[in-house]
FIKE-804259 format. One line per field, with one value per residue: residue number from 1; residue in one letter; x, y, z of N, C-alpha, C in turn. Coordinates in Angstrom, 2 decimals. Example, Ala and Ser with C-alpha at 12.3 -4.5 7.8 and 13.67 -1.06 7.14 Angstrom:
<atoms>
tormi	[1_2];
nufi	[a_s];
nc1	[13.19_12.85];
nc2	[-5.69_-2.25];
nc3	[7.80_7.08];
cac1	[12.30_13.67];
cac2	[-4.50_-1.06];
cac3	[7.80_7.14];
cc1	[13.20_12.90];
cc2	[-3.30_0.03];
cc3	[7.80_7.87];
</atoms>
This chain:
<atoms>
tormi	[1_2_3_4_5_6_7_8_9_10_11_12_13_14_15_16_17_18_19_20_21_22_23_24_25_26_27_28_29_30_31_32_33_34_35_36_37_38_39_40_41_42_43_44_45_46_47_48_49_50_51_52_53_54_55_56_57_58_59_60_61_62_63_64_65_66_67_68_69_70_71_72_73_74_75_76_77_78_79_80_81_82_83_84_85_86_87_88_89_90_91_92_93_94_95_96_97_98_99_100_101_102_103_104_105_106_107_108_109_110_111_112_113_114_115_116_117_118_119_120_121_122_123_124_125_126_127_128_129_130_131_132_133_134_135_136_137_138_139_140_141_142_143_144_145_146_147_148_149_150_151_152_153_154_155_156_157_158_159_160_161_162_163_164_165_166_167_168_169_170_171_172_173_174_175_176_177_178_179_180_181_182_183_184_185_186_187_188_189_190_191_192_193_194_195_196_197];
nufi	[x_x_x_x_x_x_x_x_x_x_x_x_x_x_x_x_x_x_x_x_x_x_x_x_x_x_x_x_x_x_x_x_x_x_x_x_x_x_x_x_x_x_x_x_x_x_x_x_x_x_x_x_x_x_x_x_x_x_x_x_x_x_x_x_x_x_x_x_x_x_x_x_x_x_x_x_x_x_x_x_x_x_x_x_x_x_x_x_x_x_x_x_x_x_x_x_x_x_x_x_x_x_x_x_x_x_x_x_x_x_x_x_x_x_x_x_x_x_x_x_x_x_x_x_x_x_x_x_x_x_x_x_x_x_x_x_x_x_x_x_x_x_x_x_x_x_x_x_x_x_x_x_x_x_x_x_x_x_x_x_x_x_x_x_x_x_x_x_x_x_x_x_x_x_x_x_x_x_x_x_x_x_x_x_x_x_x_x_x_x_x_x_x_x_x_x_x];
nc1	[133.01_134.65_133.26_133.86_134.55_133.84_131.88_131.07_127.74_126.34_126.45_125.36_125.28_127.87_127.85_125.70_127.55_129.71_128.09_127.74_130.26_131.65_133.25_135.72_138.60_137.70_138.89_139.18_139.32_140.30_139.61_140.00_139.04_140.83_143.56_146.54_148.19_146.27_144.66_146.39_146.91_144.42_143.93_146.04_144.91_142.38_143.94_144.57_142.07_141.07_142.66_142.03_139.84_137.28_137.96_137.13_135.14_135.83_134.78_135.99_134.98_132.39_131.32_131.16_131.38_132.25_134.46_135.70_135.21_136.61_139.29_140.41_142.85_144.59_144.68_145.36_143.81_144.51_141.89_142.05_139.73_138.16_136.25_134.36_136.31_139.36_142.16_144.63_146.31_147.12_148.54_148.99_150.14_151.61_152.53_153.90_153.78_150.50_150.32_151.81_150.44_148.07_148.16_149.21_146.34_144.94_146.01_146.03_143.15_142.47_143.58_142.12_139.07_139.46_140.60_142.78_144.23_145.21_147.31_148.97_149.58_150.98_153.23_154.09_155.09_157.14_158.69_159.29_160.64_162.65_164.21_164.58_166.88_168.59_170.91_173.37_172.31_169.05_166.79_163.89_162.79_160.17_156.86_153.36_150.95_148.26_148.35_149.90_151.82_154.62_153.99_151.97_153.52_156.10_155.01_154.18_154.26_155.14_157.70_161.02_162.10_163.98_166.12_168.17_170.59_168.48_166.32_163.63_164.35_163.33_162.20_162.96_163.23_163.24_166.07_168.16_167.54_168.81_171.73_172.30_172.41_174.70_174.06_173.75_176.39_176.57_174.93_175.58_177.86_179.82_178.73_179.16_180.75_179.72_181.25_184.11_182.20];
nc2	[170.57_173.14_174.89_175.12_172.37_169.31_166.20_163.89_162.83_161.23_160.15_162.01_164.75_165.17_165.86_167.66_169.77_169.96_171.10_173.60_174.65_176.44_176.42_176.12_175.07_171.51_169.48_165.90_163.45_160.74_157.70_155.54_154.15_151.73_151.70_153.17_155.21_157.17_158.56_160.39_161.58_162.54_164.39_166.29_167.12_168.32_170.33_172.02_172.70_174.27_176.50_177.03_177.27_175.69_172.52_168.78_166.54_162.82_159.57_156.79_154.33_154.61_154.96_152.86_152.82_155.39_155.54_154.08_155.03_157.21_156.08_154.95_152.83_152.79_154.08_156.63_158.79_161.56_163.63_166.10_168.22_169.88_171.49_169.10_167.70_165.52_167.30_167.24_164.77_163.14_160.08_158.12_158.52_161.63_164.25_166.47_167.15_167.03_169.48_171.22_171.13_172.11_174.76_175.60_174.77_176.64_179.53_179.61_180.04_182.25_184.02_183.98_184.16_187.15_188.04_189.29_191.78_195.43_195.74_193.67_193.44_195.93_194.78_192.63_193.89_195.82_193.42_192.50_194.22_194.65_192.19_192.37_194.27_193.04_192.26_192.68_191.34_189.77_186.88_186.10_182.44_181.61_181.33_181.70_180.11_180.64_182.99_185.32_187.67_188.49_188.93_191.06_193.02_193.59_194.26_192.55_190.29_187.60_185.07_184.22_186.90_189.44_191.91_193.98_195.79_196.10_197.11_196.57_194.84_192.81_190.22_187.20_187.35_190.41_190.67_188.77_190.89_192.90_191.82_191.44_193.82_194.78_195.99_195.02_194.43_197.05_197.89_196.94_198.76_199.98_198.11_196.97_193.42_191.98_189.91_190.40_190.80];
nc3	[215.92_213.55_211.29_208.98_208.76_208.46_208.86_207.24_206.60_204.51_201.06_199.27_200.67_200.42_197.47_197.35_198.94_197.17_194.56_195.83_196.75_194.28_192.81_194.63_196.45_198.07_200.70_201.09_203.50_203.97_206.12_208.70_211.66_212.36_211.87_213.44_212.40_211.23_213.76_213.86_211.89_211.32_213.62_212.89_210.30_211.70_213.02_210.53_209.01_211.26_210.82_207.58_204.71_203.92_204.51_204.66_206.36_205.64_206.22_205.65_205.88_206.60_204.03_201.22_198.37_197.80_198.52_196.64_194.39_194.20_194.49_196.68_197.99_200.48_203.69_205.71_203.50_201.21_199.19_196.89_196.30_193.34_191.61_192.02_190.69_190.54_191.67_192.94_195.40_198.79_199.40_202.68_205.80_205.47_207.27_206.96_203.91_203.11_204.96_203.63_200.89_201.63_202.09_200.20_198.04_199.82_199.52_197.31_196.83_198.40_196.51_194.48_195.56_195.43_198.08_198.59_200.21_199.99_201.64_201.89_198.56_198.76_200.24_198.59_196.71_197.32_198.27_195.81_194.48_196.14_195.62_192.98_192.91_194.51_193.21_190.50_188.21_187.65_186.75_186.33_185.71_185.79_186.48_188.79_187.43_188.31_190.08_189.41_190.06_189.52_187.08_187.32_188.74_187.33_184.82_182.76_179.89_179.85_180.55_180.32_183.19_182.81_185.29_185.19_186.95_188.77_187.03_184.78_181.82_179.85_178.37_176.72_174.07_173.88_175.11_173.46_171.06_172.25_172.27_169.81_168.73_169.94_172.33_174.65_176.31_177.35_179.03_181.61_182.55_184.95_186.50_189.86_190.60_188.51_186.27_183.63_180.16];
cac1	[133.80_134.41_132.23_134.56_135.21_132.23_131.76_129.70_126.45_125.78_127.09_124.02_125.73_129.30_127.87_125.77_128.90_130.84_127.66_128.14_131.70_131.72_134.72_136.92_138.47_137.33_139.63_138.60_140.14_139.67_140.41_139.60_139.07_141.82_144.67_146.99_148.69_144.72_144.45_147.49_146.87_143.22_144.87_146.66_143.51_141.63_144.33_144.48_140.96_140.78_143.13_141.75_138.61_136.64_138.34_135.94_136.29_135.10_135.08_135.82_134.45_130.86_131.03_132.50_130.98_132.35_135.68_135.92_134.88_138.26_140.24_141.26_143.56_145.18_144.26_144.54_144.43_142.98_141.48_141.75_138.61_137.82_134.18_134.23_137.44_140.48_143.15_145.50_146.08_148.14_148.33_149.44_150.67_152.54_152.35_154.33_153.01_149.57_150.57_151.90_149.07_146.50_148.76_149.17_145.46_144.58_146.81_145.30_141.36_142.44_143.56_140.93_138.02_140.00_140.84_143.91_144.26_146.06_148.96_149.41_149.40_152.61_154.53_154.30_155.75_158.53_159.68_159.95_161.66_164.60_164.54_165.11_168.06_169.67_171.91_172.85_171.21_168.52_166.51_162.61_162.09_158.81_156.32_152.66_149.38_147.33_149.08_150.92_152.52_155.35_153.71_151.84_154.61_156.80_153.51_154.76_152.73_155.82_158.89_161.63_161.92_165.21_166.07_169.56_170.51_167.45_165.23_163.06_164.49_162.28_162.07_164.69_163.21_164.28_167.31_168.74_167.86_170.21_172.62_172.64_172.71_175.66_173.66_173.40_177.32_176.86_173.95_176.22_179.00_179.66_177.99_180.28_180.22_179.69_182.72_183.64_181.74];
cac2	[170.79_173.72_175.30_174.31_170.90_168.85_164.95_163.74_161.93_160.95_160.72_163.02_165.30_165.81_166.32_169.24_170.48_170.39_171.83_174.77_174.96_177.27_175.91_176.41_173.35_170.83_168.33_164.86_163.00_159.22_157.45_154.18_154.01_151.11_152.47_153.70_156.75_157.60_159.18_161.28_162.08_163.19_165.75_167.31_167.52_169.16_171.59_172.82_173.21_175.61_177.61_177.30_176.79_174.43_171.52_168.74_164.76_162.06_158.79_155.94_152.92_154.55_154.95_152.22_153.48_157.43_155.45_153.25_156.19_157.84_154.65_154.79_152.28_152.44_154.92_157.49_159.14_162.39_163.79_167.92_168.71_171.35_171.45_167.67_166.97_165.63_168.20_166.14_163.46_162.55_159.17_158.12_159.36_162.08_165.42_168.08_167.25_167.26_170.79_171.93_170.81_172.68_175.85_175.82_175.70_177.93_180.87_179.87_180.29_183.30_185.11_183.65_185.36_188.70_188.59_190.40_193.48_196.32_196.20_192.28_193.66_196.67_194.68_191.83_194.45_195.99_192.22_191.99_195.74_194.30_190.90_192.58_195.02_192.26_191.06_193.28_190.89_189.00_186.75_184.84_181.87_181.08_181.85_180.84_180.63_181.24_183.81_186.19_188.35_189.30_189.74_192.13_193.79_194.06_194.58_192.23_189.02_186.69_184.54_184.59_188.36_189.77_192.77_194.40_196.87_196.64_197.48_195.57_194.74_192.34_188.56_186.24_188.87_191.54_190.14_188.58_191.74_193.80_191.10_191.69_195.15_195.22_197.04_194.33_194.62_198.23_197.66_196.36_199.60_200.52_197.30_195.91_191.87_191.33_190.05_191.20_190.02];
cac3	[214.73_213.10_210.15_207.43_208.84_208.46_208.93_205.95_206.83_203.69_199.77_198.74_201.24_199.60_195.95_197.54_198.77_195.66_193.87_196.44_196.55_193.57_192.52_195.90_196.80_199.06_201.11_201.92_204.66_203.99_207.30_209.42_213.13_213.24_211.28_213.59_211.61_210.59_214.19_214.31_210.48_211.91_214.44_211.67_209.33_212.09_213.25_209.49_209.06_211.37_209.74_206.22_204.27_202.61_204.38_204.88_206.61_204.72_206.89_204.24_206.50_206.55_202.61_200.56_196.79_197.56_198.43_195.21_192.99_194.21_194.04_198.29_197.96_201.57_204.45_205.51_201.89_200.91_198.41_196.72_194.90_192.74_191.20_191.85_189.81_191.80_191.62_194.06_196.18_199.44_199.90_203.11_206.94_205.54_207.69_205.73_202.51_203.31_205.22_202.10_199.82_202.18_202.31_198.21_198.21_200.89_199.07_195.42_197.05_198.94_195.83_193.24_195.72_195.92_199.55_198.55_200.83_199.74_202.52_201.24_197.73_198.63_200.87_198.00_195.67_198.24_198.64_194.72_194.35_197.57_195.28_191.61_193.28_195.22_192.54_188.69_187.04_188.38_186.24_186.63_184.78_185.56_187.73_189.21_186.45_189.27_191.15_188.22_191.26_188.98_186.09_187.27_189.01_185.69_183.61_181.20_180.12_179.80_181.19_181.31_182.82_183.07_184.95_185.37_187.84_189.71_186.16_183.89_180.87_179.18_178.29_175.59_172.78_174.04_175.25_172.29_170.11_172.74_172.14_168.15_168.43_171.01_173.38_176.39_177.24_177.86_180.15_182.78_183.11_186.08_187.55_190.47_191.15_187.00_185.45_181.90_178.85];
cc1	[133.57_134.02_132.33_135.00_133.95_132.39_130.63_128.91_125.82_126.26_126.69_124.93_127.27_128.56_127.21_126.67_129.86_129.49_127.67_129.22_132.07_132.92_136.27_137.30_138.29_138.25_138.92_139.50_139.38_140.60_139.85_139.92_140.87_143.27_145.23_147.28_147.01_144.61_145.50_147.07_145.46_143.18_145.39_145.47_143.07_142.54_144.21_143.18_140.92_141.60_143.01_140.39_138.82_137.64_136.90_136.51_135.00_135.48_134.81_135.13_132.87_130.68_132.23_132.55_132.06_133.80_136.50_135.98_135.99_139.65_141.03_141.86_143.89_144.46_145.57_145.29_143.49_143.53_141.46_140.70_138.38_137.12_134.51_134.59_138.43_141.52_144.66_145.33_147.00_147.76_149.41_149.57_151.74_151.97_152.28_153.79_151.86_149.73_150.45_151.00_148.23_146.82_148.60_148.02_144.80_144.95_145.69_144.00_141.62_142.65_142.48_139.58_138.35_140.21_142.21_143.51_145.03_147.79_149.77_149.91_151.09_153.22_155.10_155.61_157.22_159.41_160.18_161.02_163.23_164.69_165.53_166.98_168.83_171.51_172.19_172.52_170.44_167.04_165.11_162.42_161.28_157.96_154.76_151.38_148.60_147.40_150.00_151.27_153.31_155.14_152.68_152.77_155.36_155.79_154.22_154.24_153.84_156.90_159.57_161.26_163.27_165.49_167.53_169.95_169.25_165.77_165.50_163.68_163.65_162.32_162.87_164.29_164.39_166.02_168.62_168.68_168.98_171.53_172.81_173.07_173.97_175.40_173.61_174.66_177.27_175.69_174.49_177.77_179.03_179.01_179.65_179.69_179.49_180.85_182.01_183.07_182.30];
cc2	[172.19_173.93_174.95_172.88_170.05_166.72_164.56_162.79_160.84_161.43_161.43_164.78_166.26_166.49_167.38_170.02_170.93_171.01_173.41_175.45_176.19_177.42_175.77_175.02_172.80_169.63_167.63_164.05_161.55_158.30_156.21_154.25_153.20_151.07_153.50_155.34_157.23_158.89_160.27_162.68_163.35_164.68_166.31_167.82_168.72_170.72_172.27_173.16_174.50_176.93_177.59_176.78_175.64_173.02_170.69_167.23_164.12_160.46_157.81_154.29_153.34_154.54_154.22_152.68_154.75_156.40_154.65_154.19_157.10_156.81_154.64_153.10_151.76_153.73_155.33_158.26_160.54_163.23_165.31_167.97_169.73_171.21_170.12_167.12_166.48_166.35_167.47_165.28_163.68_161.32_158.95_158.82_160.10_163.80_166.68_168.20_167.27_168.88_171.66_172.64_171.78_174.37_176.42_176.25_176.85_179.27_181.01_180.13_181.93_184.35_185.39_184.36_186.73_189.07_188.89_191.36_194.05_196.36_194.81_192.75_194.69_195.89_193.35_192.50_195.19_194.94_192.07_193.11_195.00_193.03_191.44_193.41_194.12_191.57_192.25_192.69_189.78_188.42_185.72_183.98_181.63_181.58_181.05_181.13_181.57_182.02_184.74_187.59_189.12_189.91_191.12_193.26_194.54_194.50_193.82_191.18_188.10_186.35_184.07_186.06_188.71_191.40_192.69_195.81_197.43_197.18_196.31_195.78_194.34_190.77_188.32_186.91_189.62_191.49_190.00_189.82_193.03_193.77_191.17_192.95_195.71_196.27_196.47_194.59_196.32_198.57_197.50_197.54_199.99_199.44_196.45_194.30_191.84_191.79_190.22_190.17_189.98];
cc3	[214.20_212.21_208.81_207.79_208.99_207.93_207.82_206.77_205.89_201.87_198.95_199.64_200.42_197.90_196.38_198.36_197.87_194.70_194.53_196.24_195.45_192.88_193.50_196.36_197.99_199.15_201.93_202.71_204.61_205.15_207.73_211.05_213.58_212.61_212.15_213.30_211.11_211.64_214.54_213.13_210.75_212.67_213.56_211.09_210.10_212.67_211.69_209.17_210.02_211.31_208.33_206.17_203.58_203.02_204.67_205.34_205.92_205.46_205.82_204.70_206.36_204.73_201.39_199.11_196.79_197.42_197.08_193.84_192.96_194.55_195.67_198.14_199.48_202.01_205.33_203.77_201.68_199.81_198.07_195.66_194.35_191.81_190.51_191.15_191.17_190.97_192.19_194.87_197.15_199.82_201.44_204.54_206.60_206.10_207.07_204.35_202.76_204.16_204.35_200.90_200.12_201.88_200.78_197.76_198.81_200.13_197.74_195.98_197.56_197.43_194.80_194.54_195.88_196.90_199.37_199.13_200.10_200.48_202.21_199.50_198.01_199.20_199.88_196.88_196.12_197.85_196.93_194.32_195.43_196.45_193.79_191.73_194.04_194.59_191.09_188.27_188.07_187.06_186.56_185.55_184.66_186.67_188.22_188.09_187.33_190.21_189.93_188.85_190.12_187.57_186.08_187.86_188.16_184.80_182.26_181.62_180.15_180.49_179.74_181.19_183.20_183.99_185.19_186.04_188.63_188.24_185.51_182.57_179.89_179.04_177.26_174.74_172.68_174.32_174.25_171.52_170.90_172.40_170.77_167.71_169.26_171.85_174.56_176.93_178.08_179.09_182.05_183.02_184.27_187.13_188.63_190.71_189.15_186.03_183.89_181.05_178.05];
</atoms>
């Protein structure tokens, strides 16, 4: 097994893992030898482990307490920890969502220790520069807590963000006070592909 994939031995075992962990999350993999979909589900687990951290298997037939204390219901079911809270759940043989899940965390751990590179960092900001100019007005309603990509991009702390012609305008503030002062229709002269106001 690989380094981040680790068979527990013991329920003394996982809690000094999650006192390690340092808050990064840890996935448990609650499974049963005679559950069909368990060993397919298993093959998945382990190919994603070794493309991400901090996964971890948690065999729910050797530990019935660990499995009661997270309410395993049915198998295979697993578990997202983050400093020994549950964060999420997949219950179930479902592939893509458990994919998903691992991918979601994987990104959120990668940026929370700063393994941002620099060339991840411009080509993030390229893709938002081709995104803001794709359209005269192009508008974000929301974005990620744990990932604030565009807010630092725009340097502005809030949603929505508006820009128009490829620039930042600002958020429903600013907006509306354009819109009182009859300054937003004139924003858009000269824009082709925006009918009249």
């Amino acid at each position: 097994m690989g380094s981040n994939l680790l068979e527990l031995t013991s329920e003394d075992e996982l809690k000094n893992l999650i006192d390690q962990s340092k808050g990064s999350i840890i996935i448990l993999n609650f499974w049963a030898t005679w559950v069909q979909p368990c060993s397919q589900m298993n093959e998945v687990f382990t190919e994603l482990a070794s493309k991400n951290a901090s996964l971890n298997f948690v065999d729910a037939e050797k530990f019935p307490e660990l499995s009661e204390s997270f309410e395993i219901a049915a198998v295979p079911t697993f578990i997202f920890l983050k400093k020994g809270k549950i964060a999420e759940r997949v219950d179930g043989a479902n592939a893509p969502e458990l994919t998903n899940r691992v991918a979601k965390y994987s990104k959120v751990s990668s940026f929370a220790t700063g393994a941002k590179d620099e060339t991840q960092k411009i080509d993030l900001n390229t893709r938002l520069k081709t995104l803001v100019n794709s359209h005269p007005v192009v508008a974000f309603i929301k974005g990620t807590p744990s990932q604030p990509r565009l807010k630092e991009y725009s340097k502005w702390p809030t949603y929505p963000q508006v820009y128009i012609k490829g620039e930042f305008v600002g958020g429903l503030d600013i907006i509306k006070e354009l819109v009182a002062n009859d300054e937003f229709k004139g924003m858009f002269q000269g824009s082709s592909g925006v009918s009249d106001m």
